[in-house]
C-alpha positions in Angstrom: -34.5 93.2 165.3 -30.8 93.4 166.2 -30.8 96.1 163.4 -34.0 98.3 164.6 -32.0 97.9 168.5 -28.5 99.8 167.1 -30.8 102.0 165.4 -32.7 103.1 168.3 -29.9 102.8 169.9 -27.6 105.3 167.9 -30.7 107.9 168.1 -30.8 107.9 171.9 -27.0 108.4 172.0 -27.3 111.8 169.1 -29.3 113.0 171.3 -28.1 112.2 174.4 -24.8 113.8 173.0 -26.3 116.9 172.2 -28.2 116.9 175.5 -24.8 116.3 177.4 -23.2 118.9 175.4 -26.0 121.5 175.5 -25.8 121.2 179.4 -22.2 121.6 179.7 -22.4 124.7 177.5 -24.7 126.1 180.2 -22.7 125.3 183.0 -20.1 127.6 181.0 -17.6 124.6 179.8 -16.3 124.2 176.6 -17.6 121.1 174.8 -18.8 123.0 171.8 -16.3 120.2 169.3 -18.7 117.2 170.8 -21.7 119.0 170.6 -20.9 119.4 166.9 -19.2 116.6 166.0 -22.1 114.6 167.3 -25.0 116.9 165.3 -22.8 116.9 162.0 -23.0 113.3 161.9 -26.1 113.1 161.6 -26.1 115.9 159.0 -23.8 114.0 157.0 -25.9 110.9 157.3 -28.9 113.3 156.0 -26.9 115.1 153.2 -25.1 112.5 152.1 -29.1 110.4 151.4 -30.2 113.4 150.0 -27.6 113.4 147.1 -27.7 109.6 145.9 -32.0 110.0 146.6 -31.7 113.1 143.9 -30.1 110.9 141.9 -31.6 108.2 141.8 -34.9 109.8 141.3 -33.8 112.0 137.9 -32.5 108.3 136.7 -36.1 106.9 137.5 -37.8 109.5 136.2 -36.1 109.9 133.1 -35.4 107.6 130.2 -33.7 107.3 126.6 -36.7 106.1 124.8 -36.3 104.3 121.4 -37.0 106.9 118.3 -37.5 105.6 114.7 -34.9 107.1 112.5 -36.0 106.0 108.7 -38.2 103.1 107.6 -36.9 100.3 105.2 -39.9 99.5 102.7 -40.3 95.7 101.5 -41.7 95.0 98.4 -44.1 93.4 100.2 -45.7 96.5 101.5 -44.0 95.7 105.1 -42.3 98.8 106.7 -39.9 98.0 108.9 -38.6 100.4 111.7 -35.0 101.4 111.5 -34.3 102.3 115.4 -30.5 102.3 115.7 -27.7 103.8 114.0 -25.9 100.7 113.3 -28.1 97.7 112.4 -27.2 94.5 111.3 -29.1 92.9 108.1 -29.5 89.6 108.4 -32.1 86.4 108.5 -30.2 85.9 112.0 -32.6 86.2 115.2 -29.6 88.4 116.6 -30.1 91.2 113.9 -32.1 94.7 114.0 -33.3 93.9 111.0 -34.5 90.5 110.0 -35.3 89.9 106.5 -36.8 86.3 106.5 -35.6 84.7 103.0 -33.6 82.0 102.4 -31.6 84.2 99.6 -30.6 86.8 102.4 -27.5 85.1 104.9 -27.8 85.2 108.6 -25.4 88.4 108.6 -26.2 89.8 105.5 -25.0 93.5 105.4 -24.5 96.5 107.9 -26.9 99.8 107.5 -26.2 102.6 109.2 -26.0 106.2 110.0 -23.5 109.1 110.9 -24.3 111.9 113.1 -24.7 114.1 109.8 -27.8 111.8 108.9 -25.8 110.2 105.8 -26.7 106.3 105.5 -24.7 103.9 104.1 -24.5 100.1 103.5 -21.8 97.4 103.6 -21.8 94.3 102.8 -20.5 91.6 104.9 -19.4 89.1 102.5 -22.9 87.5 102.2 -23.6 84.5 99.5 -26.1 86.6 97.1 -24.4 90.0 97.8 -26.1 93.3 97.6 -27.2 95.8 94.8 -27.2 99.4 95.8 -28.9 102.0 93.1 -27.3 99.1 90.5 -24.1 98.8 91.6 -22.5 95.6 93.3 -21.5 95.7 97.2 -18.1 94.8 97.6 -17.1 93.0 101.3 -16.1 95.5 104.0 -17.0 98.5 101.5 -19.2 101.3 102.6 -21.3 102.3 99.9 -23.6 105.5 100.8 -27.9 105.4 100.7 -29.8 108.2 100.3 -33.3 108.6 101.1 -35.3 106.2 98.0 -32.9 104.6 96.7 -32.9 101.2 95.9 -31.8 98.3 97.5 -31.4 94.7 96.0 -30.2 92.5 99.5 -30.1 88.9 98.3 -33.5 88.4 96.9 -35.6 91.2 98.8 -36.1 94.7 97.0 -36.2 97.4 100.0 -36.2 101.1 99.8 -34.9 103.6 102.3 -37.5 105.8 103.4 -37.3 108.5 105.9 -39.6 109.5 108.8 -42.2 111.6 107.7 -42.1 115.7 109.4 -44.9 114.5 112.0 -43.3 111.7 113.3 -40.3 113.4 113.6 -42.0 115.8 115.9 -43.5 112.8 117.7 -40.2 111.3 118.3 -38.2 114.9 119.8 -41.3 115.4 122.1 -41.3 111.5 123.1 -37.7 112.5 123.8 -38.3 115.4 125.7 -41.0 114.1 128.0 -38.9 110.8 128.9 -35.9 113.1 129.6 -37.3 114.7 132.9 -34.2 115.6 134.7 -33.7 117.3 138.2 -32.1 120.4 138.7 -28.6 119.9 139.6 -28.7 123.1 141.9 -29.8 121.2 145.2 -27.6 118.9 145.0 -24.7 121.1 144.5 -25.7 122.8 147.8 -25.9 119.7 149.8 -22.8 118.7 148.6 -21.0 122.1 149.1 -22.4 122.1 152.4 -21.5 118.6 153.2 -18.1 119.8 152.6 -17.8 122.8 154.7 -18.9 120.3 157.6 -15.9 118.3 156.6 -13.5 121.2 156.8 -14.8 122.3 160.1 -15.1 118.0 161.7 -11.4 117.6 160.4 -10.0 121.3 162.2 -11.6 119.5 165.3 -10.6 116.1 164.9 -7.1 116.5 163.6 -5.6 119.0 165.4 -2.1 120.5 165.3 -1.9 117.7 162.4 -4.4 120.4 160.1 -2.6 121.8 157.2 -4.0 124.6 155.1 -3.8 122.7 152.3 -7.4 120.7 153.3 -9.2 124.0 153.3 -7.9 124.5 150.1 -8.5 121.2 148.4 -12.2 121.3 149.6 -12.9 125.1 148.8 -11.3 124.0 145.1 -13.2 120.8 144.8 -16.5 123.0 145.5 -14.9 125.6 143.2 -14.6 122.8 140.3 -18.0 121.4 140.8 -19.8 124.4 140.3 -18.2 125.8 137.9 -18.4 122.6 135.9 -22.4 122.5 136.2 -22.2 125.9 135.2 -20.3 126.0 132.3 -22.4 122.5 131.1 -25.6 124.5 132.2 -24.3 127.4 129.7 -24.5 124.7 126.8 -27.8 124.0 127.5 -27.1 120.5 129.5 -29.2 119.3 132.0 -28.3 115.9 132.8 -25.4 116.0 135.8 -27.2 112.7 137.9 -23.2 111.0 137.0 -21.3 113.5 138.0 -23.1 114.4 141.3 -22.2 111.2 142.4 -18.4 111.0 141.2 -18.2 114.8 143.0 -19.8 113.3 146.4 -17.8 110.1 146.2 -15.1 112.1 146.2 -15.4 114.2 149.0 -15.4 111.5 150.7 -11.7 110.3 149.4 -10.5 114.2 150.4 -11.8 113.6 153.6 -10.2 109.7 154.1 -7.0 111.3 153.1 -7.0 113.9 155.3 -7.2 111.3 158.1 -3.9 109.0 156.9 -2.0 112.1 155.1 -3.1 115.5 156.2 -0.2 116.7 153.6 -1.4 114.8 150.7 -4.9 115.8 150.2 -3.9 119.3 147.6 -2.5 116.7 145.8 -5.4 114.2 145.9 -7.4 117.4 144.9 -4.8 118.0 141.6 -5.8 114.5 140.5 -9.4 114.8 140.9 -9.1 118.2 139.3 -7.1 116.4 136.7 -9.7 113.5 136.5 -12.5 116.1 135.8 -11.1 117.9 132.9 -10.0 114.5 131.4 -13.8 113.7 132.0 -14.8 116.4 130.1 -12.2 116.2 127.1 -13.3 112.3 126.7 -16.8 113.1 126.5 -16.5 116.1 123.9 -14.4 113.8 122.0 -16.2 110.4 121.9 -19.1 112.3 120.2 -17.3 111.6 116.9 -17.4 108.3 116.7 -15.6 108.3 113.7 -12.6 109.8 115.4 -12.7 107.7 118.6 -12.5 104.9 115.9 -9.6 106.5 114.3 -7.2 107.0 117.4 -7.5 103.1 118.8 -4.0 102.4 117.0 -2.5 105.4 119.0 -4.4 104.2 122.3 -3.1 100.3 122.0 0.6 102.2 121.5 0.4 104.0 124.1 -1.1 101.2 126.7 1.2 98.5 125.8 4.3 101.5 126.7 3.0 102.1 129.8 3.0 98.5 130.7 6.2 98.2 129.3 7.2 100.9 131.6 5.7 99.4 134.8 7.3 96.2 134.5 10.7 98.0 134.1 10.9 100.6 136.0 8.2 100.0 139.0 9.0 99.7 142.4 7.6 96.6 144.3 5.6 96.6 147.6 3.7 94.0 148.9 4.3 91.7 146.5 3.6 94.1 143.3 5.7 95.9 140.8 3.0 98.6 139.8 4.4 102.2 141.1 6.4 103.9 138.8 8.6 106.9 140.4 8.6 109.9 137.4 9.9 113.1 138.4 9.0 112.8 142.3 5.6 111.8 141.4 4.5 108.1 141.7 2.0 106.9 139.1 0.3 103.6 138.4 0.0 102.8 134.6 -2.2 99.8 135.3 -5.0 102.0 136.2 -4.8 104.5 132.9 -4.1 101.0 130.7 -8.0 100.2 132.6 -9.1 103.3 129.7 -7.4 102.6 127.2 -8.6 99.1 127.6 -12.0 99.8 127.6 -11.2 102.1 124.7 -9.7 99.8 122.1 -12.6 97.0 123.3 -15.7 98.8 122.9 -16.2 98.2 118.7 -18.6 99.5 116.3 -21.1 97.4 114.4 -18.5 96.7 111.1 -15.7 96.0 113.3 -17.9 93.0 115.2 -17.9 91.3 112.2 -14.0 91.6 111.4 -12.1 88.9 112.5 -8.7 91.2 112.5 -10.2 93.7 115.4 -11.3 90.8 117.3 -7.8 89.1 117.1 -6.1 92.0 117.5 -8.0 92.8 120.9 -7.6 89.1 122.1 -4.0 89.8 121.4 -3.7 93.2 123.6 -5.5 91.3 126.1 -3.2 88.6 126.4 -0.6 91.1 126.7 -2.0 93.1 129.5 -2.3 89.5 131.1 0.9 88.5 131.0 2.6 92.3 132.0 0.3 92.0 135.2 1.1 88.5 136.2 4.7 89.6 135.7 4.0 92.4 138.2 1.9 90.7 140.9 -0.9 92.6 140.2 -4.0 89.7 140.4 -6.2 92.1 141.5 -5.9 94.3 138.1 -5.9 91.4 136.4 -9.0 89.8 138.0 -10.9 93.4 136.8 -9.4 92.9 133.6 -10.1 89.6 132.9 -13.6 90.3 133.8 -13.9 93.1 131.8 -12.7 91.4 128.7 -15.4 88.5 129.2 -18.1 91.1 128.9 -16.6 92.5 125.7 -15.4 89.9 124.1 -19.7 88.6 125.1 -21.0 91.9 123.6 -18.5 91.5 120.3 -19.6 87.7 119.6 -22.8 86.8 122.1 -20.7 83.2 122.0 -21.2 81.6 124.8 -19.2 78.7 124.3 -16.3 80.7 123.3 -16.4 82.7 126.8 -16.3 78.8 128.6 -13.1 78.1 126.9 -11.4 81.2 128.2 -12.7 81.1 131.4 -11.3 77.1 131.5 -7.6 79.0 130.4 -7.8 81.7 132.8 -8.6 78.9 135.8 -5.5 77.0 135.0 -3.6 80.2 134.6 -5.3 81.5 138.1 -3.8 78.0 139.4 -0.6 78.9 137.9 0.0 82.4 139.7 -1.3 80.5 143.4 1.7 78.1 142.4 4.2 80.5 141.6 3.2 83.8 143.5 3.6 82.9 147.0 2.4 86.0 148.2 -1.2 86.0 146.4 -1.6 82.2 147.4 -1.2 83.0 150.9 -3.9 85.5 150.8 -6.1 82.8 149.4 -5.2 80.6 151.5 -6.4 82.4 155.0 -9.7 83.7 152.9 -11.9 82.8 155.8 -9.7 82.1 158.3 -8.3 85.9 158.9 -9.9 85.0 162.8 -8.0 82.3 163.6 -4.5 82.9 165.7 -2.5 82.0 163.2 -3.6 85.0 161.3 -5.0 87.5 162.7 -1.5 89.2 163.1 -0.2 87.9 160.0 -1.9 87.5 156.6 -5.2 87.9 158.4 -4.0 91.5 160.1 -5.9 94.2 158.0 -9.1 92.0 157.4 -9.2 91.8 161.2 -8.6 95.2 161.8 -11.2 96.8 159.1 -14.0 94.6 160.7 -12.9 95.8 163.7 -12.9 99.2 163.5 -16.0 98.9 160.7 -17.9 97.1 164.0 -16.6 100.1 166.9 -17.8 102.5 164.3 -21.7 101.6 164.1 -24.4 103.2 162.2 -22.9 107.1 162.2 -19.4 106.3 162.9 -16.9 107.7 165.4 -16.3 111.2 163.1 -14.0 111.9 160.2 -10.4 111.7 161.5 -11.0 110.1 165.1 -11.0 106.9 163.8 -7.3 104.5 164.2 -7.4 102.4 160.9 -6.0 104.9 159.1 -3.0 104.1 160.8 -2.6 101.0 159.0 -0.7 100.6 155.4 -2.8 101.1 153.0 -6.1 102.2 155.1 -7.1 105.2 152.6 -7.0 102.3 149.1 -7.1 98.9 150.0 -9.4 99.4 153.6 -10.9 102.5 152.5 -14.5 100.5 153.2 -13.4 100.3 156.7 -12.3 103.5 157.3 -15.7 105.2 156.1 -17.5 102.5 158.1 -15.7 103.4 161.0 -15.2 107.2 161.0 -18.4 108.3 158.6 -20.5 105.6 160.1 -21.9 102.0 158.0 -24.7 104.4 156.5 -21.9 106.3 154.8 -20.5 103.4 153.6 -23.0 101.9 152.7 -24.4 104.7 150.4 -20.9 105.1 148.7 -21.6 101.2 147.5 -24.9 101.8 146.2 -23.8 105.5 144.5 -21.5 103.0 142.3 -24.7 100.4 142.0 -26.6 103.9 140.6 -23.9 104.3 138.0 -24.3 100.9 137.2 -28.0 101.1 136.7 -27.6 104.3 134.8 -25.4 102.9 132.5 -28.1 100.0 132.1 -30.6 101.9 131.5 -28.8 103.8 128.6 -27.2 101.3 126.7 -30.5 99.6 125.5 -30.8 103.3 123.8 -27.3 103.8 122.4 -26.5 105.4 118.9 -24.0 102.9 118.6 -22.8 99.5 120.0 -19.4 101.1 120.5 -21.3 103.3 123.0 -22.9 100.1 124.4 -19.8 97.8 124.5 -18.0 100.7 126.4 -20.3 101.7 128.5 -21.1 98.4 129.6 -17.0 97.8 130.0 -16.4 100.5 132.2 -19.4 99.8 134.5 -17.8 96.4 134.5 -14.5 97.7 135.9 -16.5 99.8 138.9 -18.7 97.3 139.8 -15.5 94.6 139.9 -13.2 96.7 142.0 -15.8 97.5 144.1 -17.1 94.1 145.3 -12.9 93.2 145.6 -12.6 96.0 147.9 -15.2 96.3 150.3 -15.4 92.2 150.0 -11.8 91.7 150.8 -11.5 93.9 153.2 -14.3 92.4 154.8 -13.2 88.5 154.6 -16.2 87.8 152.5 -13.5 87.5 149.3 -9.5 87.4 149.3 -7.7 90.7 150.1 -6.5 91.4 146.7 -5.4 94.8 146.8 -7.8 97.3 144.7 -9.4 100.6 144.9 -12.6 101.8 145.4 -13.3 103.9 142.9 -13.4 107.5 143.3 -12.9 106.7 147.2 -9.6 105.1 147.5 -6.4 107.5 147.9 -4.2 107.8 145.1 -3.9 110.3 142.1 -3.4 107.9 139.5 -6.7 105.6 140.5 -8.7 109.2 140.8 -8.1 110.1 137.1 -8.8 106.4 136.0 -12.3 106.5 137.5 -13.3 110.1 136.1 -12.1 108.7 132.8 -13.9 105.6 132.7 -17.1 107.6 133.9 -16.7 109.1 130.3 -17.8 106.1 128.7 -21.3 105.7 130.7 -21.8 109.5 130.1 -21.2 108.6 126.5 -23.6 106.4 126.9 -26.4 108.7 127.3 -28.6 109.7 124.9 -31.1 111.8 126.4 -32.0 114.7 125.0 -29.4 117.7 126.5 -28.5 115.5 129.2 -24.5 114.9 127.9 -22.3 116.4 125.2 -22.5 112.8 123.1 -26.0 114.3 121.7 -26.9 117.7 120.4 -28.9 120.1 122.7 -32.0 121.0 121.8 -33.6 120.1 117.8 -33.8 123.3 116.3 -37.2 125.0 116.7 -38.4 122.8 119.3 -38.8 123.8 122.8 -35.7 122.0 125.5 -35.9 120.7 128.2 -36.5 122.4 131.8 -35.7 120.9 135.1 -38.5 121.2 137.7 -38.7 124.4 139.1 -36.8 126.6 136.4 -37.1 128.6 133.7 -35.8 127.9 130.1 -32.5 129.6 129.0 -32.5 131.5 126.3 
């Protein structure tokens, strides 16, 4: 009821605003910024659900369905399907292809398949071995499979067959129909539009404090966005549900900006712009998975030197060492190592069963650990320990294994309280930021979010007339607040569910993927935006300690903007509907692609 009351209760003040407004216009005064400010937020509300809607629908309506990619023949007469590109042979209830013999081991073998169609086999080091076309399968060595050849796995004869012309068809058409994706059009106009509003709110609200540079940031973030779809549409791709939602998300972090550092937001705009084109150089280049494969020596390297760096040569503020000052620019390694990390985790199906990678990963963990205790940063480290209990999961599916390190990290957690005075004094008022003691002390920026999240109600007070940007570290750490209280909690609220959308998406995709590397990382970077997410809007609310992240995409902050368009790489990897992303080929070759609702096929 309470909830139905502000409702009703925000409607009759819109329009009593624009009634107010309307009649002072008459009377020949000039109220014209209320008048506006007062429709446009309600525009924004409308604009703003219109663009995570779109979304979400193309997501519902469309899904990666499973296709049958060659058949291994028993001598038994079974067929069994072959649905993945990687599959694990096996007796094991955890493989994708069970053979159920006593001579075949519970990880017998790997089969799989490169993007060039080219099969191959490797054994595992399995008791009975394998015989491929009469020659012995050596541990950890590839051999190749071609379409009826012979295989001798333990005791079972099976032959590779492939999928006959028919069901081939079956499977691109099954494709097509469950990749029925929205035009990305509409939603570029909403958004566009959603921005000029911006532009026009901010000229009213900030005043003599307005810099060119806004105008210019927004009219090149609009500029970027469409010329992205466009050039995507121009190879054929239709699926854009992802990156509608990084583009609105941040808009929204332009706009914050603009409200604590009028002067800052071309250079918020540089890093987005920055962010995109990594975006798009990660997803061209994760579609060779053999190269993504090849580069994790250079990508561990390069991580463990920028950590190296941080502790070094940061600066420290409030508590943590994590800002390093290079050439006037201030950067934060911590949130590229986030990439890389995700990166060097995500493993194909041979590398699973190598005890090296897995050591060597556990090592780099422990290392990224240690550099961020060393720096303060508990918050990174929370995300990155989480992260690295769903890959290390997805690597082993050990449960047991997973207790044990979450037993370590507890005591090591207990460790940091003991010896990091500033973090254990944030835990220590979690849930007590109301009383005197601390609400103008440890407790000052919880107050003051819930405060200004409360004055500004359903549709908010309007972009730059809110005051919590005036406190450190309003536009990252409080950015929840800020959109609560100038965009309104609708706003806010739908910049938390556009990052559970990505989540879903990436859900949804992963039970498809070519590849459990696609799967691991995919599932990893999801991880890290679903993590810092609850932190931030949590902390700052009081429900969880203040622990200092971003919001991703949201947050101020060049350095967290190109993190979070290059861990949205990995979900787009991810997908493999049919010309929805560049990590599958466009359309098969004769057969028909795919058209959104309402337009016509490119030629």
């Amino acid at each position: 009821m309470d909830i139905l009351a502000a409702i009703v209760e925000s409607i009759a003040g819109f329009f009593g605003t624009v009634f107010r407004g309307a009649l002072t216009l008459f009377q020949g005064g000039y109220t014209w910024p209320v008048v506006f400010t007062g429709v446009a937020r309600w525009v924004f509300i409308i604009l703003g659900t219109f663009v995570l809607i779109r979304s979400i629908l193309s997501l519902l309506r469309s899904r990666s369905g499973t296709e049958i990619w060659a058949y291994l023949h028993l001598e038994n007469g079974t067929n069994l399907p072959i649905t993945h590109w990687e599959n694990a042979v096996g007796r094991g209830k955890s493989c994708d292809i069970q053979l159920e013999d006593m001579s075949i081991s519970r990880n017998h073998g790997i089969l799989s398949r490169d993007s060039a169609g080219q099969w191959s086999y490797m054994d595992l080091g399995s008791k009975n071995g394998a015989i491929i076309r009469g020659q012995a399968a050596e541990k950890n060595v590839p051999i190749p499979v071609s379409s009826g050849d012979e295989m001798l796995i333990g005791g079972v004869m099976c032959t590779l067959f492939p999928v006959s012309v028919e069901e081939h068809m079956k499977n691109v058409k099954e494709r097509q129909q469950g990749a029925r994706m929205t035009s990305p059009w509409p939603a570029c106009a909403a958004i566009t539009v959603f921005q000029i509003l911006t532009v026009l709110q901010l000229m009213i609200a900030l005043g003599d404090r307005y810099v060119q540079g806004i105008t210019i940031s927004f009219i090149g973030l609009s500029a970027l966005m469409w010329a992205y779809v466009g050039i995507l549409r121009s190879m054929k791709r239709r699926g854009f549900e992802v990156e509608t939602i990084a583009f609105f998300l941040t808009t929204l972090s332009l706009a914050v900006e603009a409200s604590k550092y009028p002067s800052l937001v071309l250079k918020q705009f540089i890093a987005a712009a920055i962010g995109v084109v990594l975006f798009f150089f990660m997803c061209a280049f994760l579609r060779d998975l053999k190269r993504t494969t090849l580069v994790k020596p250079v990508i561990y390297g390069l991580a463990a030197a920028a950590l190296l760096i941080n502790m070094f040569f940061a600066t420290s503020k409030f508590g943590q060492s994590n800002w390093v000052t290079i050439g006037g620019v201030s950067v934060q390694p911590s949130e590229l190592v986030k990439i890389a990390f995700v990166w060097v985790g995500a493993a194909t199906m041979d590398e699973l069963f190598q005890r090296k990678s897995s050591l060597i990963f556990t090592g780099f963990s422990l290392f990224c650990f240690l550099c961020l205790a060393k720096m303060g940063d508990f918050g990174t480290a929370i995300i990155f320990f989480a992260t690295f209990l769903v890959i290390q999961f997805l690597r082993s599916g050990d449960f047991t294994k997973l207790i044990a390190v979450v037993g370590v990290a507890f005591v090591g957690g207990i460790m940091v309280l003991r010896f990091r005075s500033y973090v254990a004094k944030r835990f220590a008022v979690w849930g007590h930021v109301w009383e005197p003691a601390n609400m103008n002390d440890f407790g000052y920026q919880q107050t003051r979010t819930m405060s200004a999240a409360a004055s500004g109600g359903l549709i908010g007070v309007g972009a730059g007339k809110g005051w919590l940007h005036k406190l450190g570290a309003a536009e990252t750490d409080l950015v929840f607040g800020v959109v609560a209280e100038e965009w309104g909690m609708i706003i806010a609220v739908l910049a938390v569910l556009c990052i559970v959308t990505l989540a879903v998406f990436a859900y949804r995709s992963i039970w498809s993927g070519r590849s459990t590397y696609y799967t691991i990382a995919g599932c990893a970077a999801t991880t890290v935006f679903l993590i810092q997410t609850i932190l931030n809007v949590f902390g700052s609310m009081d429900v969880l300690p203040l622990t200092g992240v971003t919001f991703p995409f949201l947050s101020g902050g060049g350095t967290s903007m190109v993190s979070a368009w290059g861990l949205l790489a990995f979900i787009k990897a991810a997908d493999t509907r049919q010309n929805a992303s560049m990590a599958v080929k466009s359309s098969e070759k004769g057969v028909p692609e795919i058209v959104p609702d309402g337009e016509e096929a490119m030629s």
